[in-house]
C-alpha positions as CSV (number, residue, x, y, z in Angstrom):
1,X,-12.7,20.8,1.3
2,X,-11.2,19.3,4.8
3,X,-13.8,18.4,7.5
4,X,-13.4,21.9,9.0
5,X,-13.6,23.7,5.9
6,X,-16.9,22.0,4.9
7,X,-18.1,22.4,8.7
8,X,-17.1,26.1,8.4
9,X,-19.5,26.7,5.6
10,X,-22.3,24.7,6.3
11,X,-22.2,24.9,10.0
12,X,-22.6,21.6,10.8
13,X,-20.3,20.5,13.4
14,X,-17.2,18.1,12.2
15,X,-18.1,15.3,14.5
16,X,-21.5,15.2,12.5
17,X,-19.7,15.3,9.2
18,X,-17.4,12.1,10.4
19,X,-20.7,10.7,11.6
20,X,-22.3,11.3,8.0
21,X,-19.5,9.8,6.3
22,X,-18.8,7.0,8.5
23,X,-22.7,6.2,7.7
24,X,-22.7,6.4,4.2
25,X,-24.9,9.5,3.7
26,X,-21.9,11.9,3.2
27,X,-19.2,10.4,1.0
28,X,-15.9,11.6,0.8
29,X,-12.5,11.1,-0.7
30,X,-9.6,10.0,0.4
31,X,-6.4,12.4,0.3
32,X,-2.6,11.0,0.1
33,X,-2.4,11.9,3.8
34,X,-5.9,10.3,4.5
35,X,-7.7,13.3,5.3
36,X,-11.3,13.4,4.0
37,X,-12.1,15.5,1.2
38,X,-15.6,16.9,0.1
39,X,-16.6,18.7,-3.0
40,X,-19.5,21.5,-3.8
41,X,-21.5,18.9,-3.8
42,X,-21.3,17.8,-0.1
43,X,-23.1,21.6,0.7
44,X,-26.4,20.5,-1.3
45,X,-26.2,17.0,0.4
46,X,-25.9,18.4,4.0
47,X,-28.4,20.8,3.2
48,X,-30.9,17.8,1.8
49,X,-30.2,15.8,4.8
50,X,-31.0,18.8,7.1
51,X,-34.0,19.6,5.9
52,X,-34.9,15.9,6.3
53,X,-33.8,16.2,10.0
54,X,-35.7,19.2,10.8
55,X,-38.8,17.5,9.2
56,X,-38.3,14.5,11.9
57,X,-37.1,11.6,9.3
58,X,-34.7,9.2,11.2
59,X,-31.4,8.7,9.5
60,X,-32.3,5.3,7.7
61,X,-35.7,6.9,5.7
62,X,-33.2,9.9,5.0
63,X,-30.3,7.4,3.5
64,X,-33.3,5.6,1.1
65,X,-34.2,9.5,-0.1
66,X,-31.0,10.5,-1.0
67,X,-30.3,7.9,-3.9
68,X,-33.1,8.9,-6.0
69,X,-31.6,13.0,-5.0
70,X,-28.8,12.2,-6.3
71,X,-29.3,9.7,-9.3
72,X,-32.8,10.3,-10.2
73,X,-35.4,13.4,-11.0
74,X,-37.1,15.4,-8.4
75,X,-40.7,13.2,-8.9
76,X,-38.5,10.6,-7.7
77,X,-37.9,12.3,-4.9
78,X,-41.5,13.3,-3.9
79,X,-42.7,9.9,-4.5
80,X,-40.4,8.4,-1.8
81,X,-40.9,11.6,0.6
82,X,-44.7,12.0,0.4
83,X,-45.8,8.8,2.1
84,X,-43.0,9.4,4.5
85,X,-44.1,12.7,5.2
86,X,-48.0,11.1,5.3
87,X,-46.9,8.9,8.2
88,X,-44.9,11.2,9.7
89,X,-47.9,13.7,10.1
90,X,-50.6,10.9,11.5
91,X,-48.2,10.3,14.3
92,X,-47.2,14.1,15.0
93,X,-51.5,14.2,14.8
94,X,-51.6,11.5,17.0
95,X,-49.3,12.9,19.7
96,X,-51.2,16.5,19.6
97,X,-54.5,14.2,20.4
98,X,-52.8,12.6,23.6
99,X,-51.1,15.9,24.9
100,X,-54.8,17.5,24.5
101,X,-56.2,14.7,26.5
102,X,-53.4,15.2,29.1
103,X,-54.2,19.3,29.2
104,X,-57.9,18.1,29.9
105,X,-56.2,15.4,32.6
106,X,-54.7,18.7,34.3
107,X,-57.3,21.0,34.3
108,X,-59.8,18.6,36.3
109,X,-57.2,17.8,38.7
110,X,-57.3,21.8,39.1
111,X,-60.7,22.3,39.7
112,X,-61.2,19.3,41.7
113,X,-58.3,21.1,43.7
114,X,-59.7,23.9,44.2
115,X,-63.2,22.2,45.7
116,X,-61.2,20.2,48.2
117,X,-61.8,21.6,51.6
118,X,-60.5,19.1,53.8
119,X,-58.3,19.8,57.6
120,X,-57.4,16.8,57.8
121,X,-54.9,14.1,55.6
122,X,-55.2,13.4,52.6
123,X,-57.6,10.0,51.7
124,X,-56.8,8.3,48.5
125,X,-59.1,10.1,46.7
126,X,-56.5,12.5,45.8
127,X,-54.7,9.5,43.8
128,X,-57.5,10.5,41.4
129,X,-57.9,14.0,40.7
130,X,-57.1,13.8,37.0
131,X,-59.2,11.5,36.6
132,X,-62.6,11.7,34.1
133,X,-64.7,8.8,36.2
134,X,-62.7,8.1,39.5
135,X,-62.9,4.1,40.1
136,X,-65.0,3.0,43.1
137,X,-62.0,0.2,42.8
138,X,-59.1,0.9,45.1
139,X,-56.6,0.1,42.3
140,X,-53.5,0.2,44.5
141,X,-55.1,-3.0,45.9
142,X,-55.3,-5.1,42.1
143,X,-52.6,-7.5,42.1
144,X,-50.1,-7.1,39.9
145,X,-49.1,-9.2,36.5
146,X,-45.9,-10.7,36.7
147,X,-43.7,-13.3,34.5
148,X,-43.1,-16.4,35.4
149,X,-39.7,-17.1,37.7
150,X,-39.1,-13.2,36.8
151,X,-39.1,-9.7,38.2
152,X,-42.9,-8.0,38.3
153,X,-44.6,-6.8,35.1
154,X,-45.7,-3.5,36.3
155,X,-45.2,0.3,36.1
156,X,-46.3,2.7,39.1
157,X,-46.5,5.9,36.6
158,X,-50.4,6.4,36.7
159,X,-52.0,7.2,33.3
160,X,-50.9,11.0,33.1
161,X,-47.5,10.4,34.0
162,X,-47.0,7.4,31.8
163,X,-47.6,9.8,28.3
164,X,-45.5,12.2,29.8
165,X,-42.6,10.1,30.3
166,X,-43.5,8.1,26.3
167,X,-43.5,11.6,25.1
168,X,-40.2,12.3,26.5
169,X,-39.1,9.3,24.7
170,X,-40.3,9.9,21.8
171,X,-38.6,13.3,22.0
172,X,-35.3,11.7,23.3
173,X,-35.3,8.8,20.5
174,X,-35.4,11.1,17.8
175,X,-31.1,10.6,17.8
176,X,-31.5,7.1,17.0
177,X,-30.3,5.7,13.7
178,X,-30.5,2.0,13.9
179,X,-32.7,-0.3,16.0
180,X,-31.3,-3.9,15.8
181,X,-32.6,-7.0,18.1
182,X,-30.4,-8.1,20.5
183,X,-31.4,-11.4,22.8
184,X,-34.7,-10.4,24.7
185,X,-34.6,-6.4,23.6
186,X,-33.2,-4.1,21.3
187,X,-29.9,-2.3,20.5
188,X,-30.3,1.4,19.7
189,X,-27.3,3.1,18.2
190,X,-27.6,6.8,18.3
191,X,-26.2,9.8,16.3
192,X,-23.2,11.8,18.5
193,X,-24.3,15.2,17.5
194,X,-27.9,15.2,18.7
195,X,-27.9,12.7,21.4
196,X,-28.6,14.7,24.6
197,X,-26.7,11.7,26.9
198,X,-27.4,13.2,30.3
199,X,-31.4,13.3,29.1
200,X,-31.1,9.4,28.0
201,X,-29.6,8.9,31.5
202,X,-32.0,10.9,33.7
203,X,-35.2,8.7,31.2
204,X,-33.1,5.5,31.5
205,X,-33.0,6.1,35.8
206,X,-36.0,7.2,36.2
207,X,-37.7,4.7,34.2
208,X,-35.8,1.5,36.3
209,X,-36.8,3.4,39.0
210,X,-41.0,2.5,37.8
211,X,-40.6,0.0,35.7
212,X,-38.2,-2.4,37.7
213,X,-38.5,-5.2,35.0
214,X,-36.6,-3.1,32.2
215,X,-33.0,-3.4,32.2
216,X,-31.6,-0.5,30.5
217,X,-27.9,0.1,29.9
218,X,-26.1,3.4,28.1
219,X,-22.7,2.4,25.9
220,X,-20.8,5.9,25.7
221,X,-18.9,4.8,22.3
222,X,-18.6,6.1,18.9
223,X,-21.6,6.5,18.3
224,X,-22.8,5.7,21.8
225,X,-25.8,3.3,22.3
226,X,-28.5,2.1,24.3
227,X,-29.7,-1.6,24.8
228,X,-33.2,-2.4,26.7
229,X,-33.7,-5.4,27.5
230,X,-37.2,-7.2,29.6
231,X,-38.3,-10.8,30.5
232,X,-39.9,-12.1,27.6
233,X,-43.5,-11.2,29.1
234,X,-42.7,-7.8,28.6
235,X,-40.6,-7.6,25.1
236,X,-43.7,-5.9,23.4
237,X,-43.7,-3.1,25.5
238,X,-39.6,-2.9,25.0
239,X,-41.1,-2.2,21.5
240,X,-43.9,0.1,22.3
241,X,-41.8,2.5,24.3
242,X,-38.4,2.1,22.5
243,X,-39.1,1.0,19.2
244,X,-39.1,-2.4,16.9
245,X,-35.7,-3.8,15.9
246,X,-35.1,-3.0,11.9
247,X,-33.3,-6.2,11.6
């Protein structure tokens, strides 16, 4: 089967396919005329790496599973997908625990809403309706960290806002592939067919826009990318948000 013949049947899209192949996970044949060529075999593959996808695995945990699918037996296969799975569910677990904090963020911000009965202007105790134990601090007053000859170490998301914008993300940053270190941040190359580019632009503006010390850029190749890079103050929370380098 052509590219379109295989994409026809499977209904993956062709770019995806070229992706697959260019990465290794997909391998195909060369014809005389250089077209790539794909057996039966290539259905059960796509399928496999599907069903990978759908369960969240990035494309370099899906590229270690699929030697022992294809060479070895299907124990082989569970032993290499369970612990993946394992770590996989902790942090799906983890995020549920934060998004139910945030629901209980927003419903005291609605009931201290409702008992505000105030004419006048707002004071800045509305800066804290979400919050469980409003400071007697006026934290708009604390100075803020910065590095050394650099740009200011701060972000003005409050708390709420700040694991809304890491879940989006961690939503986002599902397309990556590849993490590698670059000089004071990290490369991410992302896969063409699920990268939602105006998403990654809106997240990349918006988060310059509170977070002035990150310097994020989008590279609209093939496969496009993303670099972030921050003073070195602030290279562990390049991490945190985006992701360690694999190598």
């Amino acid at each position: 089967m052509k590219v379109s013949e295989l994409a026809s049947r499977t209904g993956v899209p062709a770019s995806t396919v070229r992706f697959y192949d260019a990465e290794g996970l997909l391998p195909a044949r060369r014809s005389s005329s250089g077209y790539r060529l794909f057996d039966d075999e290539a259905v059960d593959r796509l399928d496999f790496i599907g069903t990978a996808k759908r369960l969240g695995l990035p494309l370099p945990e899906i590229r270690r599973l699929l030697d022992p699918w294809e060479h070895g037996l299907c124990s082989d296969v569970q032993g290499e997908l369970a612990p993946l799975l394992d770590r996989h569910l902790a942090d799906t677990e983890e995020r549920i625990g934060q998004l139910r904090e945030f629901a209980a963020r927003l419903r005291r911000a609605q009931h201290k809403l409702v008992a505000i009965d105030r004419d006048g202007p707002c004071d800045p105790s509305c800066a804290f309706l979400g919050e469980e134990h409003p400071p007697t601090t006026n934290l708009m007053a604390l100075p803020l960290a910065s590095a050394s000859d650099g740009p200011v170490i701060a972000c003005t998301l409050d708390g709420s806002e700040r694991i809304e914008r890491a879940d989006r993300w961690r939503s986002a940053l599902t397309a990556v592939v590849a993490r590698v270190a670059i000089p004071h941040g990290v490369r991410l190359t992302l896969e063409p067919a699920v990268t939602r580019l105006a998403e990654l632009a809106e997240l990349a503006a918006a988060e310059s826009g509170c977070c002035s010390f990150f310097d994020i850029s989008l590279h609209f190749g093939d496969p496009p990318a993303m670099e972030v890079r921050a003073p070195s103050d602030a290279l562990a929370l390049v991490h945190e948000l985006f992701g360690e380098p694999e190598a």
